[in-house]
C-alpha positions, 0 to 999 in steps of 0.5 A: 720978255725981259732978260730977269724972267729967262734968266732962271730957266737958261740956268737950270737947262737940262733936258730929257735924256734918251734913256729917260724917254727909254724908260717912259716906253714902260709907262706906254704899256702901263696906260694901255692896260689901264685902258684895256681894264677900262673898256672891258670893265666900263662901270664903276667898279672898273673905274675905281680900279683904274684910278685907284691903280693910276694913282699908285703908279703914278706917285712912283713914276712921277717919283722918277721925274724927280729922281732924274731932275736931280740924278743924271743916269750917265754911269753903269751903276746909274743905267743899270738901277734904271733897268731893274726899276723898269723890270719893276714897272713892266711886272706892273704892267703885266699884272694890271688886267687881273690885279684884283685877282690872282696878279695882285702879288705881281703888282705888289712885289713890281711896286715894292722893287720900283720904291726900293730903286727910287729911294736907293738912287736918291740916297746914294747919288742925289746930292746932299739935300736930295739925299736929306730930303729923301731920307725924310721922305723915304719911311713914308714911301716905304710904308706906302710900298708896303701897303701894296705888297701886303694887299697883293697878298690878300684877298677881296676889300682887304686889298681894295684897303690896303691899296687904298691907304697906300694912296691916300699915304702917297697923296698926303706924304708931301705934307707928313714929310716937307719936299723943300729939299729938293732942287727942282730943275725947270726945263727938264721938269716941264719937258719930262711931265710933258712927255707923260702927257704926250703919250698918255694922248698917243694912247687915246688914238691908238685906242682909235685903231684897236677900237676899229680893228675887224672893221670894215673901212667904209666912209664911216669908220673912215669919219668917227676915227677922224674925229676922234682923232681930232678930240686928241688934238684939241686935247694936246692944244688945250694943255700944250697951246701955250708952249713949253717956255710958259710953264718952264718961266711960271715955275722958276720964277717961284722961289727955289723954298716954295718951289717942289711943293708948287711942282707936287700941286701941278705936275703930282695932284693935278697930272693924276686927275688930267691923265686919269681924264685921258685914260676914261677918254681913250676906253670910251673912245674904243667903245665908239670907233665903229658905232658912230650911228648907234646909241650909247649906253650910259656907262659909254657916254660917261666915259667920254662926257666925264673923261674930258671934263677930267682931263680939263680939271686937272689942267685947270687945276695944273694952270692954277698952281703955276698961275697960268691964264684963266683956269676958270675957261677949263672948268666952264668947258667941263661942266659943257662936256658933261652936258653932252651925256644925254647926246651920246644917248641917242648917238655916239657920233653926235657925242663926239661932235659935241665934244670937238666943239666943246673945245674948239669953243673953249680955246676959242673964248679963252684965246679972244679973252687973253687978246692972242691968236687962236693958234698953238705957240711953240719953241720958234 
């Protein structure tokens, strides 16, 4: 690789401080109630929550990404807006299980105090660009955050309404309001956005061990949890497989006009369906751990078969906005999980089977394809 194509990633070097990974504890818990919500709630309607709630948080937490790509929180004023917006998304969290219910205030007033730090940071110490392009910005997040605290207050489909608005607010707010102001820096973007997808993954194998809690650890158990925990790793191969310095090398090689709009595409619209994947993964799994020998209900095997093929949308979709490989492979790999429902029907076991194999297939046909080992790179 030549010295041209280093050259912007070298110069824009600035990686994930500790309170950032601090602060990314809150967003463990935020995935744990998700899942939680999920499992208990494995239907439709359930679904639709966690993602209409996965969506909201999301936008404001990826918001985040971006506030600390351009803001270094390295000062008490900085740290301590950091605080209060964690307070926020703990109250978040904590309304997650009943937020269609009694919590929904919580979650609305959690929401609306995270906006308010996130547009008060930029503005005030963003930077002059960051600061213009917020304030553009800004009326459309605020009426986003509105939204929510207003649906937290009423009730029943008014609140699936109002909260739906707000996403669809959130989801369209690049192009009602243009991000091109804002510098995006490519080392700390694709490590902070990485970090969410570590522990989005560490949720699925902690679900592993809720789902086996009481259970006798008998050679079974021992055997479903293995390859459970085998499906999170060939999860964590298929996105981090090319390592770190791929996609740090993709997105700075867009010009610095085009280059937040390409990050909204990968690491905003695509995250959301890859980490909503991870989520359906992990409550099917919890589900699993202990039944390996017995039939699934359908809802069960969905889960599993339509959380993967979520997960390997979404980074096809991410590889398709930084110009990574062949996304076509992800999207193939979808369609085989999928197929793998009908198996769940008659046992679980031999669901979870399919799906290693699934993406062990997928790697394997997209490694022969790209002419390089079937091995994960990484950082030497």
């Amino acid at each position: 690789m030549s010295d041209t194509r280093r050259e912007p990633v070298a110069q824009s070097a600035v990686r994930v401080s500790t309170l950032e990974l601090f602060f990314d504890l809150v967003f463990v818990f935020t995935l744990t109630q998700l899942t939680r919500l999920l499992a208990d709630e494995l239907d439709w309607t359930g679904a639709a929550r966690a993602a209409l709630m996965l969506g909201i948080i999301l936008w404001m937490y990826g918001g985040f990404a971006w506030l600390t790509n351009a803001v270094i929180p390295n000062d008490r004023l900085r740290r301590t807006l950091m605080l209060v917006g964690m307070g926020g998304f703990l109250t978040i969290s904590l309304a997650i299980p009943d937020a269609f219910g009694d919590s929904g205030w919580a979650f609305g007033v959690g929401y609306f105090v995270v906006n308010a730090v996130h547009t008060g940071l930029f503005i005030l110490a963003g930077g002059a660009g960051a600061a213009r392009a917020m304030a553009r910005l800004a009326p459309v997040n605020l009426t986003s955050a509105t939204l929510v605290l207003i649906g937290g207050f009423t009730p029943g489909w008014w609140r699936w309404a109002l909260w739906a608005l707000a996403f669809a607010v959130d989801v369209a707010a690049p192009y009602i309001r243009p991000i091109g102001g804002f510098t995006i820096s490519p080392s700390h973007f694709v490590e902070r956005h990485g970090l969410v997808v570590i522990i989005a993954l560490g949720e699925s194998v902690v679900a592993i061990g809720v789902g086996a809690t009481g259970l006798p650890v008998d050679p079974a158990l021992v055997a479903v949890a293995a390859l459970g925990l085998t499906l999170s790793y060939l999860m964590w191969w298929v996105y981090f497989g090319d390592g770190d310095e791929a996609a740090e090398h993709a997105l700075a090689a867009v010009p610095e006009g085009g280059r937040a709009m390409v990050a909204m595409r990968a690491y905003g619209y695509a995250h959301f369906v890859l980490l909503l994947g991870v989520v359906v993964v992990a409550a099917g799994t919890k589900k699993v751990i202990g039944h390996a020998g017995d039939e699934l209900k359908l809802a069960q095997a969905v889960a599993l078969a339509g959380g993967l093929a979520l997960y390997l949308v979404g980074d096809a979709a991410f590889r398709r906005a930084l110009g990574l490989g062949n996304a076509g492979y992800r999207a193939a790999g979808a369609a085989l999980a999928l197929a793998t429902i009908p198996l769940g029907l008659v046992v679980a076991g031999g669901q979870l089977v399919a799906l290693v194999a699934v993406l062990l297939l997928v790697l394997a046909v997209e490694a022969r394809g790209s002419g390089r080992p079937l091995r994960p790179a990484g950082r030497p």
